[in-house]
C-alpha positions as CSV (number, residue, x, y, z in Angstrom):
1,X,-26.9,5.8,3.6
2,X,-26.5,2.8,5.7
3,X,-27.1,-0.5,4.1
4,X,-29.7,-2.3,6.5
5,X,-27.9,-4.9,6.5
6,X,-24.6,-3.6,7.9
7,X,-24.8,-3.1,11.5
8,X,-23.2,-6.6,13.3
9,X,-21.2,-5.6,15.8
10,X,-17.9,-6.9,16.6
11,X,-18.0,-10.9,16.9
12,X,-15.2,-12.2,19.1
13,X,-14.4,-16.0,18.5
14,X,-13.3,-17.3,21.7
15,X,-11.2,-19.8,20.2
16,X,-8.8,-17.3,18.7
17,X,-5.7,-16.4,21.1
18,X,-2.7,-14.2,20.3
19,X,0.6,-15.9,20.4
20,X,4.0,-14.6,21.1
21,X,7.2,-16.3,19.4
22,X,10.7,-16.3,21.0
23,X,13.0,-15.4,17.7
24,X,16.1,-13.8,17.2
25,X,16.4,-10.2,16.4
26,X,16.2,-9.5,12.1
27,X,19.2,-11.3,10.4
28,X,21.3,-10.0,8.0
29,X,21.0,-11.3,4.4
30,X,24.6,-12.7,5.2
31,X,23.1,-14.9,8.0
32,X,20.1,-16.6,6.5
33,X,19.0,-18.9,4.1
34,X,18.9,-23.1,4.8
35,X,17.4,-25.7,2.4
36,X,19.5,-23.6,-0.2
37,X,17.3,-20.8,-0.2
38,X,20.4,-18.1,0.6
39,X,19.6,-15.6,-2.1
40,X,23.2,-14.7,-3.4
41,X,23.6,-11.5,-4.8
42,X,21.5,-9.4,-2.0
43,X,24.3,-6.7,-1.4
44,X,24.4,-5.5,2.3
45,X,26.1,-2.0,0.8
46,X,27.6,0.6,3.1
47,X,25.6,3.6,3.8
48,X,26.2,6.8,1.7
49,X,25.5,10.6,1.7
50,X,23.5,11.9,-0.8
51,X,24.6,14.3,-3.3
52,X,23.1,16.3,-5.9
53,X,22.1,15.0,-8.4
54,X,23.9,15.8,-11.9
55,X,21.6,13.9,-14.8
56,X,19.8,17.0,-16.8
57,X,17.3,14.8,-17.2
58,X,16.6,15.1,-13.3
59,X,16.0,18.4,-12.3
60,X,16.1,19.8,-8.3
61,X,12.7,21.0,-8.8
62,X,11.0,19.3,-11.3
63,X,7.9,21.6,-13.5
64,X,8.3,25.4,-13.7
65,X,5.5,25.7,-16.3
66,X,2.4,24.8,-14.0
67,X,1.3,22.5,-11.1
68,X,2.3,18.9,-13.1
69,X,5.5,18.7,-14.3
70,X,6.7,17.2,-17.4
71,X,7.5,13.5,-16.7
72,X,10.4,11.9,-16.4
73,X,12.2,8.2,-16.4
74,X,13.4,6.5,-13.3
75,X,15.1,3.5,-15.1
76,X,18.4,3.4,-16.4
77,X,18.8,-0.3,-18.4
78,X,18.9,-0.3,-22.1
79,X,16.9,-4.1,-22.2
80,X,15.7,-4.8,-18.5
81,X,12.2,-4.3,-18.2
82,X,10.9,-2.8,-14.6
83,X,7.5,-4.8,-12.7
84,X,6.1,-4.5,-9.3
85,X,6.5,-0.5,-9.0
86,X,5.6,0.9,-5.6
87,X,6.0,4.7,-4.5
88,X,5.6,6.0,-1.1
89,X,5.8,9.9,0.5
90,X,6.0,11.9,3.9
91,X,4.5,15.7,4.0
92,X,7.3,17.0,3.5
93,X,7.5,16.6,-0.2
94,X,10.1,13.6,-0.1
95,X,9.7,10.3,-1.8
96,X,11.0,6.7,-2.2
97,X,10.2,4.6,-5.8
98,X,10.8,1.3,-5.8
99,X,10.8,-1.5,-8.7
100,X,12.1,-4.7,-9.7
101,X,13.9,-5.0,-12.7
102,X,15.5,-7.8,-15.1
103,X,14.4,-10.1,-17.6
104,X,12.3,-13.4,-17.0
105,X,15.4,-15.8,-17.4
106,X,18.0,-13.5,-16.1
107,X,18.8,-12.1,-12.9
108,X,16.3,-9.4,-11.6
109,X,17.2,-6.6,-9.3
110,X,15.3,-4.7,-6.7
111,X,16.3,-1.0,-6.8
112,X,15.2,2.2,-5.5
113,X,15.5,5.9,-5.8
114,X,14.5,8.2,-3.1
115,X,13.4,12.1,-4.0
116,X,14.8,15.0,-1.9
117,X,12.8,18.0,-2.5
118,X,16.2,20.5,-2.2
119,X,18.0,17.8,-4.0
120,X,15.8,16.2,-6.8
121,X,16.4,11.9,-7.4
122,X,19.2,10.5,-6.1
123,X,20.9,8.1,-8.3
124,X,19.8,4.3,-8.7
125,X,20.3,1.6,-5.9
126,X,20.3,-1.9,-6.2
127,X,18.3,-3.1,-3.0
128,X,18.5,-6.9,-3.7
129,X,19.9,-8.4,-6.8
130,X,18.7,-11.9,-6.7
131,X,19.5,-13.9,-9.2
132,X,18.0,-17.1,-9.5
133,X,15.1,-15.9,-7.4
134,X,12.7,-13.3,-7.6
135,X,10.1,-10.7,-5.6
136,X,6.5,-11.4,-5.9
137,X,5.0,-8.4,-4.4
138,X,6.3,-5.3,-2.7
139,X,5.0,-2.4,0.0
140,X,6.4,0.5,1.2
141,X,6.1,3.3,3.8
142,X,7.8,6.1,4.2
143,X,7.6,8.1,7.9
144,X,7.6,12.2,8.7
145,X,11.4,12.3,9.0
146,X,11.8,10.3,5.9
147,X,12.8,7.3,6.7
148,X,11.1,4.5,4.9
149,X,10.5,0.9,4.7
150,X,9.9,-1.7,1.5
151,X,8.9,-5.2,2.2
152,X,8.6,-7.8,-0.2
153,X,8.2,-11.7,-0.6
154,X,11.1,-13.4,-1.8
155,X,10.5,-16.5,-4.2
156,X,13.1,-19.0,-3.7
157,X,12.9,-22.9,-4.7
158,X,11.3,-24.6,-2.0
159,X,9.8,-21.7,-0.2
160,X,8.9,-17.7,-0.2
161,X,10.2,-15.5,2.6
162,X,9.4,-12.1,4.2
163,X,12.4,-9.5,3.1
164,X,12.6,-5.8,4.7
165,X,14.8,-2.8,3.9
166,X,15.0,0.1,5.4
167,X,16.6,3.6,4.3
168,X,17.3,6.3,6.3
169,X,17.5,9.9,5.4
170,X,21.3,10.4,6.1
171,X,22.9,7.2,6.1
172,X,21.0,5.7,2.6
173,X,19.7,1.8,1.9
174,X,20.7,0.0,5.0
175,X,21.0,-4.0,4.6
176,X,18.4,-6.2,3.8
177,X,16.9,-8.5,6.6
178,X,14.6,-11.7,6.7
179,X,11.7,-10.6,8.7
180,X,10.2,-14.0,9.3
181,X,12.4,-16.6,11.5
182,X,11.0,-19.0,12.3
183,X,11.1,-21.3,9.7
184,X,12.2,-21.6,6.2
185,X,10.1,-24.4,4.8
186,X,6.8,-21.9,4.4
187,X,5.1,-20.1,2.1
188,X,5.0,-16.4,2.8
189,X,2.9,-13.8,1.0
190,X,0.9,-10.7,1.3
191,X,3.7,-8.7,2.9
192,X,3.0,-4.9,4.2
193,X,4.3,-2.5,6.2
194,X,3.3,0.5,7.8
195,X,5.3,3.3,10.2
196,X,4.2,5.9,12.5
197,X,5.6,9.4,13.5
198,X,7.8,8.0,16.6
199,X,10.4,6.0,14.0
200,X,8.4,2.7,14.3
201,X,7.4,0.0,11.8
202,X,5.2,-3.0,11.8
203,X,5.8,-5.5,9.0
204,X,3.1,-8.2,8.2
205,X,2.9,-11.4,5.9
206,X,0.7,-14.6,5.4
207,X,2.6,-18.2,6.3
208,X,1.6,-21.1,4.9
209,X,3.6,-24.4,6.1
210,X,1.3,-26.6,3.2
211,X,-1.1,-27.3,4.8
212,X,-4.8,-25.9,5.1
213,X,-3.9,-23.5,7.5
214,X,-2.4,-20.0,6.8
215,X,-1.7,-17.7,9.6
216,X,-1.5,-13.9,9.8
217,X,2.0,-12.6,11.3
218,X,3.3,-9.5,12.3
219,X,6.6,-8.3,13.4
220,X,7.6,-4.8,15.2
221,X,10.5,-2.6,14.4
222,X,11.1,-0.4,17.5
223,X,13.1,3.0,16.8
224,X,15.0,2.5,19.8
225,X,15.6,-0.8,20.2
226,X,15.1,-2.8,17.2
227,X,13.6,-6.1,15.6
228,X,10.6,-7.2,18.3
229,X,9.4,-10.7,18.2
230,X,6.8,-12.0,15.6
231,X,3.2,-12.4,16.9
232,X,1.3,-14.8,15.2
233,X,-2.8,-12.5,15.0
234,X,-5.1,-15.6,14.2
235,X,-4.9,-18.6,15.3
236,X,-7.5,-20.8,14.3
237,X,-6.6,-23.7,12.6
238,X,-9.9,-23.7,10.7
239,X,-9.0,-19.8,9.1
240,X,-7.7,-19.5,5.8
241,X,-6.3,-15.4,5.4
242,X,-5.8,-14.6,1.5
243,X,-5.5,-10.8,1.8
244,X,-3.8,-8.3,4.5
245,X,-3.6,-4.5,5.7
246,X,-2.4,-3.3,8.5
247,X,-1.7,0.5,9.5
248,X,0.1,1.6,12.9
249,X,-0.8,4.9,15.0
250,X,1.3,7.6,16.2
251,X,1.1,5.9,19.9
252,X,1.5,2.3,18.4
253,X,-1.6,0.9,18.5
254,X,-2.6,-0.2,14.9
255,X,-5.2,-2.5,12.9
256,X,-4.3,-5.3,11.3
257,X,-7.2,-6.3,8.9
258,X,-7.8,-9.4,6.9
259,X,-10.0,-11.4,4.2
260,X,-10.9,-14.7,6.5
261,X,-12.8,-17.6,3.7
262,X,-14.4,-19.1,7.4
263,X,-17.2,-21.1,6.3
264,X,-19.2,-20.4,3.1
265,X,-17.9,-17.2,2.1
266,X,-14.7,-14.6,2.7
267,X,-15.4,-12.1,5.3
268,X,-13.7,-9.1,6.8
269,X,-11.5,-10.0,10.2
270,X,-9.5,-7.4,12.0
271,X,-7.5,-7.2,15.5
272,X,-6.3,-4.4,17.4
273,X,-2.4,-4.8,18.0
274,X,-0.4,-2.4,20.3
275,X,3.8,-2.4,19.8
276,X,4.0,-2.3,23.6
277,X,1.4,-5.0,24.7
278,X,1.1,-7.0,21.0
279,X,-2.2,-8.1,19.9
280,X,-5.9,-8.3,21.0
281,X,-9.1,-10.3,20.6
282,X,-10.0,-11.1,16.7
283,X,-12.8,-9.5,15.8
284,X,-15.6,-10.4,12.5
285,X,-16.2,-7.1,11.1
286,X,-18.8,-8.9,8.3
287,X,-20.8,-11.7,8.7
288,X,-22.8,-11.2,5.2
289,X,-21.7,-10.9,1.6
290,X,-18.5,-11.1,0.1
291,X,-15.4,-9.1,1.0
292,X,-12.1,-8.5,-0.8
293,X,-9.8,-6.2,-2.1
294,X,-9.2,-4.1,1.5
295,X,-8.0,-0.9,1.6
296,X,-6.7,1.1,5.1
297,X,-5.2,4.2,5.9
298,X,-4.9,6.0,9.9
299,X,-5.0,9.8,10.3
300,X,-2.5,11.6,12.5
301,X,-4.3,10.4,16.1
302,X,-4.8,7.1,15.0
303,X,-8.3,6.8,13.8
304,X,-8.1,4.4,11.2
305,X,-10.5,3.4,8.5
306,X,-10.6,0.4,6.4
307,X,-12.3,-0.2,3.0
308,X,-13.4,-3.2,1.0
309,X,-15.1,-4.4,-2.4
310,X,-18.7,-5.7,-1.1
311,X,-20.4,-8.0,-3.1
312,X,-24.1,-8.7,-1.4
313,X,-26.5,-11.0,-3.6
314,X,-28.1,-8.3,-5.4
315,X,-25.5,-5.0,-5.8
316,X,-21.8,-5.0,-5.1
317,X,-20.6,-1.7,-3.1
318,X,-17.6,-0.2,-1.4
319,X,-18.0,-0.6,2.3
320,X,-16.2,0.6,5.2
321,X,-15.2,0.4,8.6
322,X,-14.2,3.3,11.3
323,X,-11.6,2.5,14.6
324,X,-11.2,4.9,16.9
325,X,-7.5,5.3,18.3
326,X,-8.0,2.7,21.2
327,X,-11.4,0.3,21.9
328,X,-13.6,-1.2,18.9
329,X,-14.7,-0.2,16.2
330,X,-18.3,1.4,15.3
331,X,-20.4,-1.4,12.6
332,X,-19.4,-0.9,9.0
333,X,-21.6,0.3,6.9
334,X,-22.1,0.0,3.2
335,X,-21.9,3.4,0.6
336,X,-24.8,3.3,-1.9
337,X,-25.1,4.3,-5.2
338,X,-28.5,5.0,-7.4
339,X,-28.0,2.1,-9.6
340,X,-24.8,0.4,-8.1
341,X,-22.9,-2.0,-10.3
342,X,-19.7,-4.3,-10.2
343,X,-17.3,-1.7,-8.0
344,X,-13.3,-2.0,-8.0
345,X,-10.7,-1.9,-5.6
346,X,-11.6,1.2,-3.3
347,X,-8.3,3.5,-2.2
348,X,-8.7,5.3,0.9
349,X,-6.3,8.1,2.3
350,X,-6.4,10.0,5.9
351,X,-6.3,13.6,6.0
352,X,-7.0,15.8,8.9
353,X,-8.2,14.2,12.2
354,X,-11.3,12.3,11.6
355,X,-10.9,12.7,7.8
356,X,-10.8,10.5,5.0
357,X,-11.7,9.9,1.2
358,X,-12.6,6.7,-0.5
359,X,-12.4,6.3,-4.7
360,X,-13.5,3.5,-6.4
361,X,-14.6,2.7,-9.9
362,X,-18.0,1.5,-10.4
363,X,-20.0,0.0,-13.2
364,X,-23.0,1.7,-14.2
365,X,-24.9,0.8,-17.4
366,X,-21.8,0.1,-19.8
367,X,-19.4,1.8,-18.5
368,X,-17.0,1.9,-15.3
369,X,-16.8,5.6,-13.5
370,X,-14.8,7.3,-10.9
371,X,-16.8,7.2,-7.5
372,X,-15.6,8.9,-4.0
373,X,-16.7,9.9,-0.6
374,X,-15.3,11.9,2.1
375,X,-15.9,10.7,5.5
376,X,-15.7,12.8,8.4
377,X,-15.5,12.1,11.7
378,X,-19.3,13.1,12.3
379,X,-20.6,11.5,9.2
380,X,-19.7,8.0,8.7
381,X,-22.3,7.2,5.4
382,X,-22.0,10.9,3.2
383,X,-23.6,10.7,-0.1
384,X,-20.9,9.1,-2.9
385,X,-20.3,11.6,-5.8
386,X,-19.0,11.4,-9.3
387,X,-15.3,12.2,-10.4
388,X,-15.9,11.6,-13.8
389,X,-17.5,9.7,-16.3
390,X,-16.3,9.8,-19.7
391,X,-18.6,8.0,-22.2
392,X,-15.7,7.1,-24.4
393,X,-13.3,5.1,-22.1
394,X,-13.4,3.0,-18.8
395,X,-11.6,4.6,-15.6
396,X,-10.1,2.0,-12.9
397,X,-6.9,2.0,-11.0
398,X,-8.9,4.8,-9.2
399,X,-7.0,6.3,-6.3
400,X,-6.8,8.8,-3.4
401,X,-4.3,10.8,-1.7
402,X,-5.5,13.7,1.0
403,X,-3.0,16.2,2.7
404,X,-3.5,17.2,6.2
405,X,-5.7,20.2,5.1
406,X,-8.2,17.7,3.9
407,X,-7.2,18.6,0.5
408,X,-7.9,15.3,-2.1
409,X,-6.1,14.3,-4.9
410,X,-7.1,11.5,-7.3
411,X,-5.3,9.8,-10.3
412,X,-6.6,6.7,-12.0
413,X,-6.5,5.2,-16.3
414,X,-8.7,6.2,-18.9
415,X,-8.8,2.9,-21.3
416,X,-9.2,-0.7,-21.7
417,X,-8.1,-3.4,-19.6
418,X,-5.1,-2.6,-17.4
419,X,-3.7,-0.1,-19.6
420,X,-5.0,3.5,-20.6
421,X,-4.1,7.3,-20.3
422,X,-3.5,8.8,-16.7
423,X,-6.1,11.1,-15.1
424,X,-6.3,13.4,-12.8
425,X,-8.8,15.8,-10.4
426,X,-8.2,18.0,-7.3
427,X,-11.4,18.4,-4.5
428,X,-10.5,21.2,-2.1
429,X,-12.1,20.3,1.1
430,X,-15.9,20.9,1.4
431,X,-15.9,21.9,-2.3
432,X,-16.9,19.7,-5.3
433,X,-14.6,17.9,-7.6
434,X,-12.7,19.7,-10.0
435,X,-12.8,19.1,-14.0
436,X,-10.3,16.1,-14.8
437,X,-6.9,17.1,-16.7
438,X,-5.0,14.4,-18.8
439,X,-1.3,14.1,-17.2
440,X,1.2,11.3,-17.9
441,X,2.6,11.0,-21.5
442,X,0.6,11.7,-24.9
443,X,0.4,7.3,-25.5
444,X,-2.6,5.3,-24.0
445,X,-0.3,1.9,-23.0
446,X,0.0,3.0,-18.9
447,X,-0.2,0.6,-16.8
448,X,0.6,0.3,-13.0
449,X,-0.3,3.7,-11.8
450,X,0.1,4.4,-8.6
451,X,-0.1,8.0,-6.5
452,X,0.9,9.4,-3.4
453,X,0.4,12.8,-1.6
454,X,1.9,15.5,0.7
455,X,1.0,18.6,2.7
456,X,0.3,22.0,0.5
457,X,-1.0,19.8,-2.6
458,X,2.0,18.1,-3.6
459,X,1.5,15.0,-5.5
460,X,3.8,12.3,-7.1
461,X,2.5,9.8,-9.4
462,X,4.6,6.9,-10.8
463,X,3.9,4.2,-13.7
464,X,4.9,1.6,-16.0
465,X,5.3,2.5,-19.7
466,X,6.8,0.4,-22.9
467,X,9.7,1.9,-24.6
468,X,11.5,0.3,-27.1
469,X,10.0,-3.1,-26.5
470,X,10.7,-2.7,-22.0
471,X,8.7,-1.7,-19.6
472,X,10.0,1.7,-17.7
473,X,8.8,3.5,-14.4
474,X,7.9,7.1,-15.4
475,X,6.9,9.7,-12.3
476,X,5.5,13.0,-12.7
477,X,5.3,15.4,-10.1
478,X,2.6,18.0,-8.7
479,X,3.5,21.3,-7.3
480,X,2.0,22.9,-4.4
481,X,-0.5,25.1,-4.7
C-alpha cells in the first residue's frame, strides 16, 4: 500500500540550472596527471584477440551436473589479497569481473577477466597498476554487444580522480582515461556508469574542491563520436550530494538520482538528462524522512525505477520511485510491511517492459529476512513477500537480478556481520518464490557477494573468500533453464 505520506510531487527549485563545461575530449593515462598526481604504472596495453582458454581449472562451459556449477577462482597471486569486486553481464550470457588486488603497503593492481560463453574466462588483465595510489570504489556496465565499462575513483596524494576503461568484445581492455578534466585539485567520489543498447555510456562522480559544496557531474561517451563534455546536474551552492545512481535508456535519456543533506535531513533528488540535449530541471523526489542507500535500474524502453532505504520517524521501509521513458515521474510511494523494522540496502533489477523486482532485508522481531516485490507497470505498491527467513542466521547483501521474461533471481548471505554462507532462490514470473538452495563453497567467511543475470535464467555470482590468509574472488555460475 501507499504510505500516506508519500505523494509530493516533483518540487522544482528554481535556483538550480544545468551547466555545460568546454573540456577536452578523455585523455589518455599518458596525458594527465599535475600536482604529481600522474599515476605511473597504469599500462595503456595494445588490444588483443581472445583465445581459448587452456587453465583446467576454467572450463568453456562451466557445471554439467545441475543449474549451479561448481565454483571456481578468478585470482591468480599466491599473497595479494583481492578488494572492491564488481561483476557486470549482457543477455547474452557474457560477463566482465573486476577487482583490485595487492597488499596495503605495496603496489595494488586493477585487473579484469571477461567470460565468453563459447570460450569460458579469458586470462587475467592488469587494468591499472598503480602503485603508490589506490581505487576507492569501482562500477561497471556491460552493454547487449558486450562491450563494457568500469569506472573507479583514483586516490592520489593531494586529490581523487574519475578513471574509466572500456573493453570491447574484439579488440580487449582499451586504455584507461581520466573522465573528469577540469581540475585536478578536487575530491572525486561516488563514480558510476551506466550504457544503453546503441553503444553509449554516461559516467558520473561527486567533486568536491574543499569546500562545503559538492557537485554532481556527468560525462557522455557517444558510440560514434566519442568523449562529450561534462555537465555539471546541481548547482546549488547550498547542496551537499553524498550518494549517486544514474541509469541511461535505449534512446539516451537517463536518470541521474541523488542523496541531497538540503536542510535538516537527506532527501531523494533526481534530474532527467538526455545525451543529445544534456540535462533538465532538478527535481525533490522526497521532502519527508530519511533517504539513503539508492538503488536504479531501466528496462528495455527506458522506464526506469529507483529505490531507497526510508527511514520515517516511526518504521523504516524500502521506497520507490517510477520514470516513464520521457516527462516526470509519478510520486514515490513507500512498500509496507506488517511489522516493518530496520530495512537494508534494497537491489532492484528491470525485466520485461514495465517490470521490476526490489529485495531487501528487513528486521523483524530479532532477526533480519529476505523481503521483495515485483512492480509492474500497472501496479506500482504490490504486496511485499517473504524469500526466506531462517530462524538460525541473518540474511543481508540481499539482491535481484530479472531476465527479460520477468524471470527473478536472488542471492544474498546467511550469517553474521558482513560475512556468511551464499543463498539463493528463483521466482518464475507470476509465481511464488521458490525454496532457497545453499550455493557458494561449504565455509561461512563470504563476504562481498554480488550477482548478476541474463536472458533464459542464466546467473553469475561472484565473491570474496579467505584462503591461505588472502582474500580471493570466487564466481559460480547458473545454467539456463
Amino acid at each position: 500500500m501507499k504510505s500516506p505520506s508519500s505523494t509530493p510531487t516533483l518540487l522544482t527549485r528554481p535556483s538550480r540550472r544545468t551547466v555545460l563545461l568546454s573540456g577536452a575530449a578523455g585523455l589518455l593515462l599518458s596525458a594527465c596527471g599535475g600536482g604529481g598526481d600522474d599515476p605511473v604504472g597504469l599500462l595503456p596495453e595494445t588490444p588483443t584477440t581472445p583465445t581459448t582458454p587452456t587453465d583446467p581449472t576454467n572450463p568453456i562451459n562451466p557445471g554439467t551436473t545441475g543449474p549451479w556449477a561448481t565454483p571456481l577462482t578468478l585470482t591468480t597471486g599466491a599473497s595479494l589479497t583481492a578488494s572492491l569486486l564488481n561483476i557486470a553481464c549482457n543477455d547474452a550470457g557474457d560477463a566482465i569481473a573486476v577487482w583490485q588486488e595487492g597488499s596495503v603497503s605495496g603496489t595494488r593492481r586493477l585487473l579484469g577477466r571477461r567470460y565468453r560463453v563459447d570460450l569460458g574466462w579469458d586470462p587475467v588483465h592488469e587494468i591499472a597498476a598503480t602503485n603508490n595510489s589506490h581505487a576507492l570504489e569501482t562500477d561497471l556496465a556491460m552493454d547487449v554487444s558486450g562491450q563494457a565499462w568500469v569506472v573507479w575513483t583514483q586516490q592520489f596524494t593531494v586529490s581523487n580522480q574519475t578513471w574509466a576503461a572500456r573493453h570491447l568484445p574484439l579488440g580487449g581492455w582499451q586504455p584507461a582515461v581520466k573522465v573528469n578534466t577540469t581540475d585536478d585539485a578536487v575530491l572525486t567520489s561516488h563514480a558510476r556508469v551506466s550504457v544503453n543498447t546503441q553503444g553509449n555510456a554516461i559516467v558520473g562522480w561527486l567533486s568536491n574542491r574543499g569546500d562545503p559544496t559538492t557537485q554532481v557531474f556527468v560525462r557522455p561517451w557517444l558510440g560514434d563520436s566519442g568523449w562529450g563534455a561534462e555537465t555539471i546536474v546541481n548547482t546549488d551552492v547550498n547542496s551537499n550530494p553524498t550518494s549517486l545512481v544514474l541509469a541511461l535508456g535505449p534512446l539516451g535519456d537517463g536518470v541521474v538520482g541523488w542523496i541531497e543533506s538540503y536542510g535538516a535531513r537527506p532527501t531523494v533528488w533526481a534530474a532527467r538528462w538526455n545525451l543529445a540535449s544534456g540535462g533538465q530541471v532538478n527535481g525533490q523526489i522526497t521532502a519527508v524522512g530519511s533517504a539513503t542507500d539508492l538503488s536504479i535500474a531501466t528496462d528495455a524502453n527506458g522506464t526506469t525505477l529507483m529505490a531507497w532505504r526510508h527511514v520515517f520517524a516511526a518504521a523504516e521501509r524500502v521506497s520507490t520511485v517510477r520514470f516513464p521513458a520521457t516527462g516526470s515521474p509519478a510520486p514515490f510511494v513507500s512498500h509496507d510491511n506488517p511489522a516493518p523494522g530496520a530495512v537494508g540496502r534494497p537491489s532492484v533489477d528491470a525485466g520485461g517492459p514495465g517490470q521490476f523486482s526490489v529485495v531487501w532485508s528487513e528486521l523483524l522481531g530479532t532477526r533480519r529476512d529476505a523481503w521483495g516485490t515485483q512492480i509492474a507497470a500497472s501496479d506500482n505498491a504490490p504486496p511485499c513477500v517473504l524469500l526466506e527467513n531462517d530462524s538460525s542466521e541473518d540474511a543481508h547483501s540481499v539482491q535481484i537480478a530479472l531476465d527479460p521474461t520477468n524471470e527473478a533471481r536472488a542471492a544474498w548471505m546467511r550469517g553474521a556481520g558482513s560475512q556468511g554462507e551464499i543463498w539463493s532462490a528463483r521466482q518464475p514470473f507470476n509465481s511464488p518464490w521458490a525454496a532457497p538452495e545453499r550455493i557458494g563453497n561449504s565455509t561461512n567467511d563470504a563476504s562481498s557477494l554480488h550477482l548478476a543475470g541474463s536472458a533464459g535464467g542464466r546467473a553469475l555470482v561472484a565473491w570474496l573468500q579467505p584462503e591461505a590468509g588472502v582474500q580471493r574472488v570466487w564466481v559460480q555460475h547458473r545454467q539456463p533453464g
